[in-house]
Structures are given as C-alpha cells and as structure tokens.
MMTF fields as JSON, N, C-alpha, C and O atoms, coordinates in Angstrom:
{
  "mmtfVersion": "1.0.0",
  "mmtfProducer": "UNKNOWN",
  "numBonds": 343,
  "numAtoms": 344,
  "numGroups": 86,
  "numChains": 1,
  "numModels": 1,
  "chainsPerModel": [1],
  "groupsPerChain": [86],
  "chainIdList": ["A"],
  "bondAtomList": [4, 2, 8, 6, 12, 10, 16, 14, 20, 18, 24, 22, 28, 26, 32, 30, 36, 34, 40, 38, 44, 42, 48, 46, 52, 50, 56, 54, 60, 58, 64, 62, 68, 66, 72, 70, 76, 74, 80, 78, 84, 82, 88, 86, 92, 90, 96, 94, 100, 98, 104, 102, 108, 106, 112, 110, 116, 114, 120, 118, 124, 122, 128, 126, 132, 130, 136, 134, 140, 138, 144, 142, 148, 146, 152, 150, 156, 154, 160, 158, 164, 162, 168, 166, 172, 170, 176, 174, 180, 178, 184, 182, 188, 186, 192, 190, 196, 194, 200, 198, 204, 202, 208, 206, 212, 210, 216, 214, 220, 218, 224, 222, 228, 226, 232, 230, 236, 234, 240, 238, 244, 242, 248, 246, 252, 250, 256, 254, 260, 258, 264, 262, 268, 266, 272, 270, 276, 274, 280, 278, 284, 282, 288, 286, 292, 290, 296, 294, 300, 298, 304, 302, 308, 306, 312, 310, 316, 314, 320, 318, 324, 322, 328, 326, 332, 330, 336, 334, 340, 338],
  "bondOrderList": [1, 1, 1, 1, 1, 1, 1, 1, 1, 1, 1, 1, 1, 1, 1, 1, 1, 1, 1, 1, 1, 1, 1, 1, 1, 1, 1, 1, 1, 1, 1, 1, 1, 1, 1, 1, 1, 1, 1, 1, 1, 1, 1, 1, 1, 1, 1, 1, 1, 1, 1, 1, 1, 1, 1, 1, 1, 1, 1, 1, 1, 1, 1, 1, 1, 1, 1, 1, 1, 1, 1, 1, 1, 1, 1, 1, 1, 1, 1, 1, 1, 1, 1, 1, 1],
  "groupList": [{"groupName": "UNK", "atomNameList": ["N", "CA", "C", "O"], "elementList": ["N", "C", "C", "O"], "formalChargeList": [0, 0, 0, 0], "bondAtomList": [1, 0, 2, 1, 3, 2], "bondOrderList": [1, 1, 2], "singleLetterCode": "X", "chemCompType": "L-PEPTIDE LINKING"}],
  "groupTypeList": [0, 0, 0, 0, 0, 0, 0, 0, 0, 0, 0, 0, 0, 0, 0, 0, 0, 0, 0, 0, 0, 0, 0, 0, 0, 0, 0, 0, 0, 0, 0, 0, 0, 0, 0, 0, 0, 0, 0, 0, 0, 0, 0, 0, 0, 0, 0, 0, 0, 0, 0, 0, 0, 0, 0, 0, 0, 0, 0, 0, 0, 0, 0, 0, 0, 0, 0, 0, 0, 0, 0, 0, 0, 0, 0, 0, 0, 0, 0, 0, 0, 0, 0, 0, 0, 0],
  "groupIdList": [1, 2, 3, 4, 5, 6, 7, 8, 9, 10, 11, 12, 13, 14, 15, 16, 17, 18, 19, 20, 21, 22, 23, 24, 25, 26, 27, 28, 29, 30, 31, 32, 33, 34, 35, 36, 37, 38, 39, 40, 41, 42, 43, 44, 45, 46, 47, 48, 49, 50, 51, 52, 53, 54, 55, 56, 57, 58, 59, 60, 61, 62, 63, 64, 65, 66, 67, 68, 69, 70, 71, 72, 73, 74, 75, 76, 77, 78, 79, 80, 81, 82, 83, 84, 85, 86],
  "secStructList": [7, 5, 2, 2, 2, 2, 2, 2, 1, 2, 2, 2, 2, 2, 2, 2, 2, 2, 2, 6, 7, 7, 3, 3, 3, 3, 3, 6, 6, 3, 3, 3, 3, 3, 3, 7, 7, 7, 7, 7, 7, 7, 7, 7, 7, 7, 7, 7, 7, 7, 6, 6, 6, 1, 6, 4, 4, 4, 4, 7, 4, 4, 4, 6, 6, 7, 7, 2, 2, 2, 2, 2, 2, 2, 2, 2, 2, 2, 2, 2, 2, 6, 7, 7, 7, 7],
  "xCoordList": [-35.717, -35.786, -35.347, -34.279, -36.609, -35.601, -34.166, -33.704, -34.096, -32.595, -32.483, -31.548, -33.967, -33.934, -34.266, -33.422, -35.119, -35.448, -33.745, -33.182, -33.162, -31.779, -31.092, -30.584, -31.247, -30.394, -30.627, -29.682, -32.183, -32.311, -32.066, -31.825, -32.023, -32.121, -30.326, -30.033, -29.659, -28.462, -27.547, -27.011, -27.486, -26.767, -27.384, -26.872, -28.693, -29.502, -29.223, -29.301, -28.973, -29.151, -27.49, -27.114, -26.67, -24.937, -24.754, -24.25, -25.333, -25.823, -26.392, -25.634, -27.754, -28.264, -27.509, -27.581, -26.936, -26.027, -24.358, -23.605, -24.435, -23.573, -23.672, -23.141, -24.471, -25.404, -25.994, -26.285, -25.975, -26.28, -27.633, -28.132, -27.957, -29.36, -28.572, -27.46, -29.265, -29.187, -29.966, -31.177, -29.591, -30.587, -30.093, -28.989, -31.458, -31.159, -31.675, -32.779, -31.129, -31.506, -31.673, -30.85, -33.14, -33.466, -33.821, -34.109, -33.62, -34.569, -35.025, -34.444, -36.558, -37.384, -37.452, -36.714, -37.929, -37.839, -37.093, -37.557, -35.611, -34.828, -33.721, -33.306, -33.411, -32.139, -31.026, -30.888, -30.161, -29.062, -27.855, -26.816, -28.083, -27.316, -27.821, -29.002, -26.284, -26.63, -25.934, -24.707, -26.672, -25.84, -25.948, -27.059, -24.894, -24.582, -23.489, -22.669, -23.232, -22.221, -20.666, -20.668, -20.028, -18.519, -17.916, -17.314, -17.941, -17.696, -16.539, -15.723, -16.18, -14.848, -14.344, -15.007, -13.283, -12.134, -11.741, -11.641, -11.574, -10.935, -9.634, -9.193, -8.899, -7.583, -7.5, -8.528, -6.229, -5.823, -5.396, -4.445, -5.822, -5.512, -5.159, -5.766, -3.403, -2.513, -3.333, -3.861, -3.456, -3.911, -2.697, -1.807, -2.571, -2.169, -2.484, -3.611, -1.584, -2.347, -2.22, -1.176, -2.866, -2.59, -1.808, -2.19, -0.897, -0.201, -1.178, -0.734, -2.481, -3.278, -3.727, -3.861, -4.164, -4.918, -4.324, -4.96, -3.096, -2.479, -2.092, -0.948, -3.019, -3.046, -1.585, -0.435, -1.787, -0.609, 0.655, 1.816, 0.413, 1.226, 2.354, 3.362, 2.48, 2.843, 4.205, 5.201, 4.375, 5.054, 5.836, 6.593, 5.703, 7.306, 8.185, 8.166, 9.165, 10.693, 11.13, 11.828, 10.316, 10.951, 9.89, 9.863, 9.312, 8.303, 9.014, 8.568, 10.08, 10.822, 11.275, 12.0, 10.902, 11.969, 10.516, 10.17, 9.849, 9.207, 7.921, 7.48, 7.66, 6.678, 5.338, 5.353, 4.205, 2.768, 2.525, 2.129, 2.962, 2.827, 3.677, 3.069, 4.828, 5.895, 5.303, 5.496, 4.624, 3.996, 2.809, 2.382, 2.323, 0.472, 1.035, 0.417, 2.444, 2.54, 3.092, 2.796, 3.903, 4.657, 3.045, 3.344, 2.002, 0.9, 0.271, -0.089, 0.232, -0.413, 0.36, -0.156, 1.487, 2.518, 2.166, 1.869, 2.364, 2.173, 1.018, 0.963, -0.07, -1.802, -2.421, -3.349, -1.019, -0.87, 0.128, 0.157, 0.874, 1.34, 0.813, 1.001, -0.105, -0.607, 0.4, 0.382, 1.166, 2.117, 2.215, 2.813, 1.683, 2.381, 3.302, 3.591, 3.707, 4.546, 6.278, 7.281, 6.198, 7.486, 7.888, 8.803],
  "yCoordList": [-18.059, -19.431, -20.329, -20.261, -21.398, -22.134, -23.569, -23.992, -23.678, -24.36, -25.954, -26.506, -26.406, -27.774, -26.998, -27.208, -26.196, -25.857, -25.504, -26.169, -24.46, -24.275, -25.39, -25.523, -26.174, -27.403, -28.394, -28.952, -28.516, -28.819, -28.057, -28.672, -26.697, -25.705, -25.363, -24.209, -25.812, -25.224, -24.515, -23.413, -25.846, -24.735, -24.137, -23.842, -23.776, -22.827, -21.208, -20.07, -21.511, -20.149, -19.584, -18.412, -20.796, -20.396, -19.201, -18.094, -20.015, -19.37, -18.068, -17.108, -17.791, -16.895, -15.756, -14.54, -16.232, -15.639, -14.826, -13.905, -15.681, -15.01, -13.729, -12.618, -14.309, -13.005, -11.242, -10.172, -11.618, -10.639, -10.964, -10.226, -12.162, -11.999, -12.372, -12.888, -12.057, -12.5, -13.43, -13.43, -14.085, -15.038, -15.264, -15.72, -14.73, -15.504, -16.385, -16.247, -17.25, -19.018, -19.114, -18.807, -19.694, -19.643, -21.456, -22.49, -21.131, -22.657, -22.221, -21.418, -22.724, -22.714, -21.123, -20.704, -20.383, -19.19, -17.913, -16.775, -18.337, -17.794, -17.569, -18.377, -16.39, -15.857, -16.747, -16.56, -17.862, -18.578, -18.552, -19.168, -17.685, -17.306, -16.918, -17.003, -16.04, -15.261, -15.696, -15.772, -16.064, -16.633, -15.49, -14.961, -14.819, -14.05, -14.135, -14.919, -13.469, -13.653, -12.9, -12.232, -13.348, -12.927, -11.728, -12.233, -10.735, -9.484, -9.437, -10.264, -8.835, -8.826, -7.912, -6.918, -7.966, -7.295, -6.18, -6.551, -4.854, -3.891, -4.072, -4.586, -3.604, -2.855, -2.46, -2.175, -2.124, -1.488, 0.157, 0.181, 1.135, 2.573, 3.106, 3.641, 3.149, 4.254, 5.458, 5.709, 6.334, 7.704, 8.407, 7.825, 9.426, 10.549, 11.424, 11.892, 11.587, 12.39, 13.834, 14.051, 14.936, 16.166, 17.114, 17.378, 17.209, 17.595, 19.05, 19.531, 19.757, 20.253, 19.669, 20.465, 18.557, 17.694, 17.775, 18.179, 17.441, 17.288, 18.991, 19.306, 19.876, 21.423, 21.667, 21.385, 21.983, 22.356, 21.438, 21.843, 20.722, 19.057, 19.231, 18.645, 19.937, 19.919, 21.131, 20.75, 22.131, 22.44, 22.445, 23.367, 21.59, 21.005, 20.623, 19.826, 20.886, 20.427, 19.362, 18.955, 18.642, 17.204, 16.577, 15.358, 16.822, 16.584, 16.979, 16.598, 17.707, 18.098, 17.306, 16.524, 17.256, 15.988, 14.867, 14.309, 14.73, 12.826, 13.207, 14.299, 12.024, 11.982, 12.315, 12.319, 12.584, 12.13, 11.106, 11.102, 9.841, 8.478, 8.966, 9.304, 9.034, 8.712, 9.724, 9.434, 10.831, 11.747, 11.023, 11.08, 10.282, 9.948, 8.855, 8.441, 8.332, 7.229, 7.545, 6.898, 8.483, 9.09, 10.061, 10.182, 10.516, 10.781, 9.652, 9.575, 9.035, 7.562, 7.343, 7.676, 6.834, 6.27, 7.121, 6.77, 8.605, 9.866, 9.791, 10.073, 9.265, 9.16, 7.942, 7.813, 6.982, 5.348, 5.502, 4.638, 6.654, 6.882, 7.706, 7.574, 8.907, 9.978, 11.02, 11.703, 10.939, 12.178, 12.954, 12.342, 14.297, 14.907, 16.249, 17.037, 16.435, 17.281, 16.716, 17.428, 15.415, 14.79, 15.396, 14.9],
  "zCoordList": [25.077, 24.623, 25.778, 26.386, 26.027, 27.411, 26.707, 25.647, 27.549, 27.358, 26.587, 26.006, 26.901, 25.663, 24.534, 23.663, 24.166, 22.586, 22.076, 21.206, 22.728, 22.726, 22.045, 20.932, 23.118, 22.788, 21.388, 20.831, 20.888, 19.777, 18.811, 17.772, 18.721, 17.673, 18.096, 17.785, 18.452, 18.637, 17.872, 17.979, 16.705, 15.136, 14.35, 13.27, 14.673, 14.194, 15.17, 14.707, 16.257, 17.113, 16.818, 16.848, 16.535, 16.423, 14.707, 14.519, 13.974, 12.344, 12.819, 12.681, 13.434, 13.164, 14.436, 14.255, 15.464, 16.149, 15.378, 15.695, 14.434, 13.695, 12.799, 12.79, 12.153, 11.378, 12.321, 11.788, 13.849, 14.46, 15.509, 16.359, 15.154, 16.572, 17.959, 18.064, 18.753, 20.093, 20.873, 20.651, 21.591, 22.351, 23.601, 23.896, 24.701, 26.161, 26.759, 27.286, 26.795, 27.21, 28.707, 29.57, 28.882, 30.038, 30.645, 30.041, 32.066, 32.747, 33.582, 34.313, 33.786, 34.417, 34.454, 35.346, 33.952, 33.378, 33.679, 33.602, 34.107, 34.586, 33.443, 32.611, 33.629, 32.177, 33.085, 34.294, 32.226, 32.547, 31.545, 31.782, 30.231, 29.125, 28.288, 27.952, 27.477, 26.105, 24.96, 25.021, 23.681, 22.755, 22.029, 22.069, 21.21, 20.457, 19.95, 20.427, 19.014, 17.054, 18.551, 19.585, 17.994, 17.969, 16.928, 15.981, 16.915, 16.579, 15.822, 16.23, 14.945, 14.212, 14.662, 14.959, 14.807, 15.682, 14.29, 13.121, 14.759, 13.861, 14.115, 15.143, 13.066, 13.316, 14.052, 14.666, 14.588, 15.855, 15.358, 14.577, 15.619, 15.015, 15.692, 16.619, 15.3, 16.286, 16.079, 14.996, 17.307, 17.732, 18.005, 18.626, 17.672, 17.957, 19.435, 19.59, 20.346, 21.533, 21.723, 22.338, 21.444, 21.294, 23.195, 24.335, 22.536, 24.118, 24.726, 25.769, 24.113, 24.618, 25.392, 26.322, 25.749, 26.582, 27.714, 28.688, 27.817, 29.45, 29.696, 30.026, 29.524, 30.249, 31.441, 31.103, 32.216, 33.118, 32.713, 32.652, 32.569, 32.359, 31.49, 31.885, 30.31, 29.06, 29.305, 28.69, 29.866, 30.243, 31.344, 31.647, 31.863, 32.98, 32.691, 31.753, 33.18, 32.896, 32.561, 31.632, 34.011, 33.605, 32.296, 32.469, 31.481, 30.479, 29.25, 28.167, 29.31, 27.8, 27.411, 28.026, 25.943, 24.694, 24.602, 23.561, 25.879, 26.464, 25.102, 24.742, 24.683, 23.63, 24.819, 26.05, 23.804, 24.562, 25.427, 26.593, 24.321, 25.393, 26.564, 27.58, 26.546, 27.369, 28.766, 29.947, 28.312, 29.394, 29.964, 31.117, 28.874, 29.804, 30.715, 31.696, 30.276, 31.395, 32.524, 33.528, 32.579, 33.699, 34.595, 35.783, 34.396, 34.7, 35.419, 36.594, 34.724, 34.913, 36.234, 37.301, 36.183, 37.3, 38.673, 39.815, 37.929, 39.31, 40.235, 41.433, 39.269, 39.817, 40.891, 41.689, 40.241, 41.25, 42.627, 43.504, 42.66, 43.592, 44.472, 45.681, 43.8, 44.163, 44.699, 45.724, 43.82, 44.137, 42.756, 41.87, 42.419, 41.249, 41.597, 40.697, 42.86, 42.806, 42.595, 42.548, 42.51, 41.499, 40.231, 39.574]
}
C-alpha cells in the first residue's frame, strides 16, 4: 500500500492491524514500513532447568548446594571471561 492511501485509510489499517493483518507501506514503490497488531504479551513461565543439561558442569565442587540458575550464571560469567578452569 503506498503511503497516501495509508494515510487516508489509516484507522482502518490500525483496526485491521489489530485483528492480525499486516501491511507494508511504500513510496514511490519502495517498502518504507510495516503496520502490524501489537501482540499480547504471555505470562512469564518460570522454567525449571534440569541439571542434566550442564553435563560435566554439574559435578564440580565449587557447583555444590548453587541452584541451576545460580550455575547457568556462574557458566555464563566463565564464558565472558573465557576461563572455565576457575
């Protein structure tokens, strides 16, 4: 759709953008934007992290007692330093 029809049909493309269509608004027949619906945000769903996942990881010393999180971040930290023999 170029960018005056846009502009006349505007709260028509916002409505039906809501509902789920998409539209890319062009000038002079160039893509210059996308109007589309705003998505509803889910819940946020705590996960569970299975300490299978971090393989070698899960049995080190310094890793006893530390939750999952508390391990993927100390991983995390190790991977930004690039050191895991810490």
């Amino acid at each position: 759709m170029n960018i005056s029809q846009a502009r006349q049909e505007f709260l028509q493309l916002i409505n039906r953008a809501f509902v789920g269509e998409e539209f890319i608004i062009t000038k002079n027949n160039l893509p210059m934007a996308t109007i589309l619906g705003v998505k509803k945000e889910k819940k946020a769903v705590k996960k569970k992290i299975n300490l299978k996942a971090f393989g070698m990881w899960k049995n080190r010393k310094d890793f006893k007692g530390l939750s999952t999180i508390q391990i993927a971040d100390r991983l995390r930290e190790m991977a930004w330093k690039g050191n895991y023999a810490d």
